[in-house]
N, C-alpha and C positions, 0 to 999 in steps of 0.2 A: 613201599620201598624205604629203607635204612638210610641213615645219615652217614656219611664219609666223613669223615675228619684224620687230620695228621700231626702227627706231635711235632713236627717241626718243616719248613717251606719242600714242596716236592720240586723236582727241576722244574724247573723254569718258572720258577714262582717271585723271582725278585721282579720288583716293580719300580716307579718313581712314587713316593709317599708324598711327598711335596714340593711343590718348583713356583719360585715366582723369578720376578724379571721383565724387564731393567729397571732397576735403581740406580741414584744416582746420590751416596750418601754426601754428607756436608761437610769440604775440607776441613781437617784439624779437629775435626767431634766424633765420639764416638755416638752408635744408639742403634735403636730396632731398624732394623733393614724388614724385616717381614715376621709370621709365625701362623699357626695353626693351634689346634686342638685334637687329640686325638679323640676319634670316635666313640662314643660306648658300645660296649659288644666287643670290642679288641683290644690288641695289645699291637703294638710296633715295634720291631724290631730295625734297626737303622745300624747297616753295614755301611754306607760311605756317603760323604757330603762330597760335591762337586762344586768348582766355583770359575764362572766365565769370565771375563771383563774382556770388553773392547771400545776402549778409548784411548786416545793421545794423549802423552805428558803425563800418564799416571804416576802413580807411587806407588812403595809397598801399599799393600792390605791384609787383614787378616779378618775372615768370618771366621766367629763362634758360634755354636750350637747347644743350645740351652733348654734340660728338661725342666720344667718348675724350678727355674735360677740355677740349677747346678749343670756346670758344663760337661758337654757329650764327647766333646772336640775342637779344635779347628780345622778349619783351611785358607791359606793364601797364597796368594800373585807376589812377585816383586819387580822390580824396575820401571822402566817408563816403555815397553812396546806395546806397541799399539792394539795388539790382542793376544791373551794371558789367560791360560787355566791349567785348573790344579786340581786333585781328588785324594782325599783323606778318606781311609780306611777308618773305622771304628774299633775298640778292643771291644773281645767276643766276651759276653755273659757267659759265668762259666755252665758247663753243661749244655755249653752250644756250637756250634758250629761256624756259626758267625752272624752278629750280630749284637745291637746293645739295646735291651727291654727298654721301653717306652710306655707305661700302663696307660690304662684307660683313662682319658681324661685327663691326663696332661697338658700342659702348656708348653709349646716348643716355641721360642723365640730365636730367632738368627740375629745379632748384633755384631758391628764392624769396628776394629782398632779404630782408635788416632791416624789420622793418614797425613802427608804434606800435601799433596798435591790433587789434580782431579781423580776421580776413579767413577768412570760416567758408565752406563748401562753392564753393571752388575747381572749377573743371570746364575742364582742359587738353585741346586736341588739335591733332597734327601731319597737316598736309594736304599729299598729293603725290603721287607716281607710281613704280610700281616698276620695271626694269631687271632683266632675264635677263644674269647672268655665267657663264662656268664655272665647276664646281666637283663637287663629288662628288657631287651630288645626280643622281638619274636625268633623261638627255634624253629 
């Protein structure tokens, strides 16, 4: 029997790539709230960051999305209610449809602005579809 494969995600092929949660970063600092790796054997594509928060008294926030240091995006909350979320689209790779390449073997890191005030049980995740490359993994 033949291998399938497709040049680009077929319906219903988006997924969650990444999610952690709750965090609870350190008023007034910025730094890593979380991150992964990507697999070898794929690529990632990463159509939208979502981003939760449900705490009292918060403040603005703003998650960045980071492939090997260079930013993919953000997303943020602002004011102080009690529960706040937001969802950033990504700009499409050209010759796509939607989505922003992520190679094998990257580093994605999520880091949080300067904040004033609390911003307690964070709840991050990366939404998108994955991509067969070669590589050393078994065909």
């Amino acid at each position: 029997m033949g291998k399938t494969t497709f040049s680009g995600p077929t319906y219903g092929a988006k997924a969650t790539l990444f999610s952690f949660g709750p965090v609870t970063p350190s008023t007034g600092a910025t730094g890593t709230l979380g991150g992964t790796i990507v697999p070898p054997g794929e690529d990632w594509y990463a159509t939208e960051v979502a981003l939760f928060r449900n705490s009292t008294g918060s403040t603005n926030i703003v998650v960045s999305v980071l492939d090997d240091s260079t930013s993919l995006g953000t997303v943020g909350v602002a004011g102080s209610s009690i529960a706040a979320g937001a969802v950033s689209i990504f700009t499409t790779d050209g010759g796509e449809y939607e989505g922003t390449r992520i190679a094998s073997g990257s580093v994605i890191t999520f880091t949080n602005s300067s904040h004033a005030g609390p911003n307690a049980n964070l709840f991050v995740t990366l939404r998108g579809f994955t991509r067969f490359v070669n590589s050393s993994r078994g065909e």
